[in-house]
C-alpha positions in Angstrom: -2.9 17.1 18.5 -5.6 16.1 20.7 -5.7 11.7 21.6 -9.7 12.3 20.7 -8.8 13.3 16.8 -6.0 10.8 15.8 -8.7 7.6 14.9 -10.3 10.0 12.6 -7.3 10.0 10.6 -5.8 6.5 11.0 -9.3 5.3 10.3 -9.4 7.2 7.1 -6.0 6.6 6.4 -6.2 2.7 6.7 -9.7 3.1 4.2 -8.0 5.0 1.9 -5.2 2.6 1.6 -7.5 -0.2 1.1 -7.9 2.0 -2.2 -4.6 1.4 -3.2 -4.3 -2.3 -1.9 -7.0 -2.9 -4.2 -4.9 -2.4 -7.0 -3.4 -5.9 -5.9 -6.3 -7.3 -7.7 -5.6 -5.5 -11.4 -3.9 -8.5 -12.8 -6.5 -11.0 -11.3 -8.6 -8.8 -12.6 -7.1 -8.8 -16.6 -6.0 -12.4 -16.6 -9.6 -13.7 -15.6 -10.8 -11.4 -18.8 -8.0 -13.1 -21.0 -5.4 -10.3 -20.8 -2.0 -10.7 -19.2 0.3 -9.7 -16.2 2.0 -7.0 -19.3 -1.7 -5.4 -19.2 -1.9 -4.8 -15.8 1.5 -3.3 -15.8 0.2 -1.0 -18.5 -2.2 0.1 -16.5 -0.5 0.6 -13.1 2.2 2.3 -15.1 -1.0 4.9 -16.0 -1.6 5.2 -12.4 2.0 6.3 -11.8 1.3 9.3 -14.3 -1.5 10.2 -11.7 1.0 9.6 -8.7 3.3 12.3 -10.6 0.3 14.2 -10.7 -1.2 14.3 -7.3 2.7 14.9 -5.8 3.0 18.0 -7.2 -0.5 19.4 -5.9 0.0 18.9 -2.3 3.8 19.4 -2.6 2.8 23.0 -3.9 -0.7 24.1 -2.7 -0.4 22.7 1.0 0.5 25.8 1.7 -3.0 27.5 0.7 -4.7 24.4 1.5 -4.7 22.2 5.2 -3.0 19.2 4.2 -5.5 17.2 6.3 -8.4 18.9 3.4 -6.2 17.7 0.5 -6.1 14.3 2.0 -10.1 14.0 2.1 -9.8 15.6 -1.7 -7.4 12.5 -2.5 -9.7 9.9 -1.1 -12.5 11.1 -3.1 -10.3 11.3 -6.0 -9.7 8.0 -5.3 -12.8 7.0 -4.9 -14.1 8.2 -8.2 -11.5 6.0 -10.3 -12.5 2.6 -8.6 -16.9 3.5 -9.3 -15.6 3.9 -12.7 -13.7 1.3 -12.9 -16.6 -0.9 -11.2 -19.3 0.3 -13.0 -19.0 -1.4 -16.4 -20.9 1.6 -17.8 -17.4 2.4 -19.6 -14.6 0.2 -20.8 -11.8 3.2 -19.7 -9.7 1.3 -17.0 -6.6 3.6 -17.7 -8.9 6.9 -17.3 -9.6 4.8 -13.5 -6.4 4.0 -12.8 -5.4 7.7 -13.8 -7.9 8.7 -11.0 -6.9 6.3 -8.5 -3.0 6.9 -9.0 -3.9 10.9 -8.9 -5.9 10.4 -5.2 -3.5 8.1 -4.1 -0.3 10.6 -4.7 -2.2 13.4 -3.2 -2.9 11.4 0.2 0.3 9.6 0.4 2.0 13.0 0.8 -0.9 15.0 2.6 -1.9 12.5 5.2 2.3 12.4 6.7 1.9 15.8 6.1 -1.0 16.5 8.2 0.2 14.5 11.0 3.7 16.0 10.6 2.3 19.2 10.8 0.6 18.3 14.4 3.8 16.8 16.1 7.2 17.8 17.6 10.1 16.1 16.3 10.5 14.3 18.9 7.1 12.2 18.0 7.7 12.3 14.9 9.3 8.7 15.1 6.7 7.0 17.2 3.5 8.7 15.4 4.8 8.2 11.7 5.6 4.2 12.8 2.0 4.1 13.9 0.4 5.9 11.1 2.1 3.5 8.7 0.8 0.5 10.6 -2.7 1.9 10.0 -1.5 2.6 6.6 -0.2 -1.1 5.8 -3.7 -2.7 7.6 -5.8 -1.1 4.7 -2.8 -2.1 1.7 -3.0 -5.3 2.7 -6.5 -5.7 4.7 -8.3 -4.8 1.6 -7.3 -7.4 -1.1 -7.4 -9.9 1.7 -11.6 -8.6 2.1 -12.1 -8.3 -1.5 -11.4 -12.1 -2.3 -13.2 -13.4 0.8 -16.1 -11.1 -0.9 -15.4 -13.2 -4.3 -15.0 -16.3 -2.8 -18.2 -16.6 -0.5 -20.4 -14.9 -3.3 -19.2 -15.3 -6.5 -19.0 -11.6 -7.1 -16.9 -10.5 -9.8 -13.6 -8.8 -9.1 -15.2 -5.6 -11.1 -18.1 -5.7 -9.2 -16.2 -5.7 -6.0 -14.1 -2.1 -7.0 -17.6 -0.5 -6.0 -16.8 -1.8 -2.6 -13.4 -0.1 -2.6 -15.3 2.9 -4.2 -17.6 3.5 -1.3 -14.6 2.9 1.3 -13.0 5.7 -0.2 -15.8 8.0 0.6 -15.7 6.6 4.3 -12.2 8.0 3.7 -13.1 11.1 3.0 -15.2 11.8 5.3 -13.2 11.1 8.2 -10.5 12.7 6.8 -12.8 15.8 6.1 -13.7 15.6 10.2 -10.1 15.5 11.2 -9.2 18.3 9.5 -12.4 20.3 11.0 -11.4 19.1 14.6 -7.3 20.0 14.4 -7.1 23.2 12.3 -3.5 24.2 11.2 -3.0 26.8 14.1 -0.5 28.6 12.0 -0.2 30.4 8.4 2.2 29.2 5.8 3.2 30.5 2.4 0.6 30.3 -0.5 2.9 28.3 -2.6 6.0 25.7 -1.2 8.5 25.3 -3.9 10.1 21.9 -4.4 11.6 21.4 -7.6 13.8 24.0 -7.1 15.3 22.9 -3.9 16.4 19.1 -5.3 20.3 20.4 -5.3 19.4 21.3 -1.5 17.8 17.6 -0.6 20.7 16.1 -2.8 23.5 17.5 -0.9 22.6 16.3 2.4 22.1 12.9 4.0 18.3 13.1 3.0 19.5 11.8 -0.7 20.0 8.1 0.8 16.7 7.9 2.4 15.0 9.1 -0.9 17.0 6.5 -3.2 16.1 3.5 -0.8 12.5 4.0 -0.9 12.2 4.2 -4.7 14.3 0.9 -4.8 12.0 -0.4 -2.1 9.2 0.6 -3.8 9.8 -1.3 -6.6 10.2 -4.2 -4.5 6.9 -3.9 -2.5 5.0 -3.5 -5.7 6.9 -6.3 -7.4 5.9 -8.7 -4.4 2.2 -7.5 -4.2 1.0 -6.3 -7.4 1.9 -10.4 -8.7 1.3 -12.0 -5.9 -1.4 -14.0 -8.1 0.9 -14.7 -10.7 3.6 -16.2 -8.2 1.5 -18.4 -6.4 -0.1 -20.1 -9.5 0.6 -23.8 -10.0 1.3 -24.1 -6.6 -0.2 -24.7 -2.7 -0.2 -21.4 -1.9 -2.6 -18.6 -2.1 -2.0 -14.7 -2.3 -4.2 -14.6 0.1 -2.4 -16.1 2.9 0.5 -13.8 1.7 -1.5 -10.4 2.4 -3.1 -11.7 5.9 0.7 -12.9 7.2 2.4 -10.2 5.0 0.2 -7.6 7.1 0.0 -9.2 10.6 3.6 -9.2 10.5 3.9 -5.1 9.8 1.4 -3.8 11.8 2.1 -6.0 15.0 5.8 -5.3 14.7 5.2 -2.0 14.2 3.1 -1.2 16.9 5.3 -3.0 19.3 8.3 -1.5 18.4 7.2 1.8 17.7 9.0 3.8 20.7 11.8 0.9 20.5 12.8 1.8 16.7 14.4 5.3 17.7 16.5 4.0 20.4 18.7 1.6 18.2 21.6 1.9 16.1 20.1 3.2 13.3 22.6 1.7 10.7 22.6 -1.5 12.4 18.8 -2.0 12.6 18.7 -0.9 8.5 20.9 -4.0 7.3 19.2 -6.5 9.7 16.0 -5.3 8.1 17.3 -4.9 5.0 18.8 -8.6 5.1 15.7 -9.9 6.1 14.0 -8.2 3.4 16.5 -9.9 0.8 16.1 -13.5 2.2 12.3 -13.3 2.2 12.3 -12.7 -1.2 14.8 -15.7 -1.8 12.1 -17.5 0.7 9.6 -17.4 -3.0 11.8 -19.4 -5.1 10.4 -22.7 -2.6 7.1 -21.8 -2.9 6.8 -24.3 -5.4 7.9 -26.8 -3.3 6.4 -26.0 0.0 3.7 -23.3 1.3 5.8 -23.0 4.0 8.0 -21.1 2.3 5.9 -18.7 1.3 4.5 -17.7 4.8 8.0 -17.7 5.9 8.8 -14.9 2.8 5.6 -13.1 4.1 7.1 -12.9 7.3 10.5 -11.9 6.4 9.6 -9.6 3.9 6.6 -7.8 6.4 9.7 -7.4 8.9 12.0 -6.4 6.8 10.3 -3.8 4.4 7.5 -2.7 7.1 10.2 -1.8 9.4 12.7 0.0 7.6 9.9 2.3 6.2 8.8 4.3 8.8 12.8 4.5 9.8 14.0 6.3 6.2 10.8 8.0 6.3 11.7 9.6 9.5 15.4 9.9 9.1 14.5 11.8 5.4 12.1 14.6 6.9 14.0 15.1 10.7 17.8 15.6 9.1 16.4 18.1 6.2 17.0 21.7 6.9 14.1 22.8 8.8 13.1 24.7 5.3 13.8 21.6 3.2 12.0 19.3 5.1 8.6 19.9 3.0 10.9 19.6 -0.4 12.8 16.6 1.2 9.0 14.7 2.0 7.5 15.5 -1.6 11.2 13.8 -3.1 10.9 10.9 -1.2 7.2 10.1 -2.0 8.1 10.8 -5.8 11.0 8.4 -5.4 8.3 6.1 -3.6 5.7 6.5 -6.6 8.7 5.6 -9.3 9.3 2.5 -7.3 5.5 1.8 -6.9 3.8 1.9 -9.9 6.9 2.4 -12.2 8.3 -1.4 -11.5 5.3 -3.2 -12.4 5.3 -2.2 -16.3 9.0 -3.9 -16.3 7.8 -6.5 -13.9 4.8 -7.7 -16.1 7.6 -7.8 -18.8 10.2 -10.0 -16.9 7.6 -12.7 -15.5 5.7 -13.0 -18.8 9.1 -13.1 -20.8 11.4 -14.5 -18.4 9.5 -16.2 -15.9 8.8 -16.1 -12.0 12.4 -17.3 -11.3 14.1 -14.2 -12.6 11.6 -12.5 -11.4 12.1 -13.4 -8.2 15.7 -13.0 -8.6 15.7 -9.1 -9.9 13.5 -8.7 -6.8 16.4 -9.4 -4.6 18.8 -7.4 -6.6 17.1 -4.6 -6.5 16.4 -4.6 -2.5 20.3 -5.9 -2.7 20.9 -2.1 -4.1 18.8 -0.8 -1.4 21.3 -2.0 1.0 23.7 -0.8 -0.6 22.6 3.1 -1.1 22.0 2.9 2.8 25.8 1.4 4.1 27.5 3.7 1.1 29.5 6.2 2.6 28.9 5.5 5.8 31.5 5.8 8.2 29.3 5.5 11.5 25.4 5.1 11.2 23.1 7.2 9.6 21.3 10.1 11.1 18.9 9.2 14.9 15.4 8.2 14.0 13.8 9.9 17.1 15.4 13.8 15.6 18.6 16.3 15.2 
């Protein structure tokens, strides 16, 4: 892959995950109409149904199709759901989050994809760390934007969704001129089955990777989707949360790119891991001090935006050469179950139970995480840098 091509597809992979990062705003967006966090979780849960969706269709036709093409496709999927959603012209939000959940599943598999595609194992580590920090600027940069927006103009948070809706076209486009600069030099088969080769994925190391993300998932979206909702009543804003939160990812990951493959992999997973877990215990004193929230969004950016790129890498480089594509599309289903699965239960538990327990099943379930990644091991698991 040529140095000149890569911004074109971190640039449209850091708008197009402003799309998603957006969907950090749904419950604002419900409980300043009167609704409740239970809504929004209704209505992310819709947007995993597109997730399941949009898998599938790059998981199968990537094949036929450049990845890199089906990528552009999923920002202007994408893009679509949120000019619904922002238009007011319809009162549909679950047909919009349908559409954003479908682009969303299609690019999280065909943007790795593409890149993946374009590099040698051996880069694999480095290149996926810094495509994710480009990745976690737009998840995070975007709800950060989107309030400043409201707050300095009074716009309403529907209003602002055409923003996100014009971003994603941005997306597209520069996906669109990637894909034109760095053809796929090679044919592949029409079709790539998947489903079929789950008994393959299962039986091999791959299977841990694949079962941490979906747990992590469910923590990431936990954290962000009610990041409103946890900071209520108290000194803190979400904001602050999603600058620190992000600044912590992408600077860490940037730094540490090259330095991630060289260390005990095992090792490096429960330090992160740990982290992770005490960040989220870090959001039971936010109530009593902001401090503790910047130090959660700290610990938590570490700890999750870390270990991502690490089980991301270890999942596709210790797959069979011709499981690797199955292995990818089963860990970003996993991903998606975590993602937008969590937050219908989640909406559940903090309206019900409150933000305490809330907090608390947060930390049990990254508590599992750590667990799926140290069970069985003898030694550490598989080299991040390749076979």
């Amino acid at each position: 892959m040529r140095p000149g091509s890569a911004p074109f597809l971190m640039l449209g992979t850091t708008f197009t995950a402003g799309g998603y990062g957006a969907t950090f705003l749904v419950s604002d967006w419900y409980r300043a109409q009167g609704g409740s966090d239970i809504d929004a979780g209704a209505t992310l849960g819709v947007a995993l149904v597109g997730t399941l969706v949009g898998v599938p269709v790059v998981g199968w036709f990537a094949g036929q199709l450049d990845a890199s093409r089906l990528a552009a496709l999923a920002a202007l999927t994408m893009s679509a759901g949120y000019l619904l959603l922002g238009s007011g012209l319809v009162n549909l939000p679950h047909v919009a989050a349908l559409l954003i959940g479908l682009g969303w599943g299609m690019f999280y598999i065909g943007g790795p994809m593409a890149l993946s595609e374009r590099i040698t194992d051996a880069q694999r580590g480095p290149w996926f760390t810094r495509f994710s920090a480009f990745q976690m600027t737009g998840i995070c940069g975007s709800p950060i934007l989107l309030t400043a927006v409201i707050a300095q103009t009074g716009m309403a948070i529907q209003a602002t969704f055409l923003l996100v809706g014009g971003m994603g076209m941005l997306a597209a486009l520069l996906l669109g001129m990637f894909a034109s600069r760095e053809p796929r030099g090679h044919d592949e088969p029409s079709l790539r089955p998947w489903v079929r080769k789950l008994s393959a994925v299962a039986a091999s190391s791959a299977i841990r990777p694949i079962a941490m993300v979906g747990l992590g998932g469910c923590v990431f979206s936990g954290i962000m989707s009610f990041q409103g909702s946890l900071v209520e009543g108290t000194d803190s804003h979400a904001s602050t949360f999603f600058a620190v939160h992000a600044a912590t990812v992408v600077t860490l990951r940037l730094m540490l790119a090259r330095r991630l493959s060289m260390m005990p992999q095992l090792r490096l997973i429960t330090v992160l891991l740990s982290c992770l877990i005490l960040g989220i215990v870090c959001l039971l004193g936010t109530s009593f001090h902001p401090a503790f929230h910047i130090i959660a969004a700290m610990l938590t950016g570490a700890g999750y935006g870390l270990v991502y790129p690490v089980i991301q890498t270890w999942t596709i480089n210790h797959s069979a050469p011709e499981h690797r594509h199955a292995a990818l599309t089963w860990f970003v289903v996993a991903y998606f179950v975590g993602i937008f699965g969590f937050p219908v239960v989640g909406g559940w538990i903090l309206v019900g139970a409150g933000k305490e327990w809330f907090i608390l099943t947060l930390a049990a379930i990254a508590s599992l995480e750590l667990a799926a990644a140290r069970l069985g091991s003898t030694g550490r698991p598989p080299a991040h840098g390749g076979r």
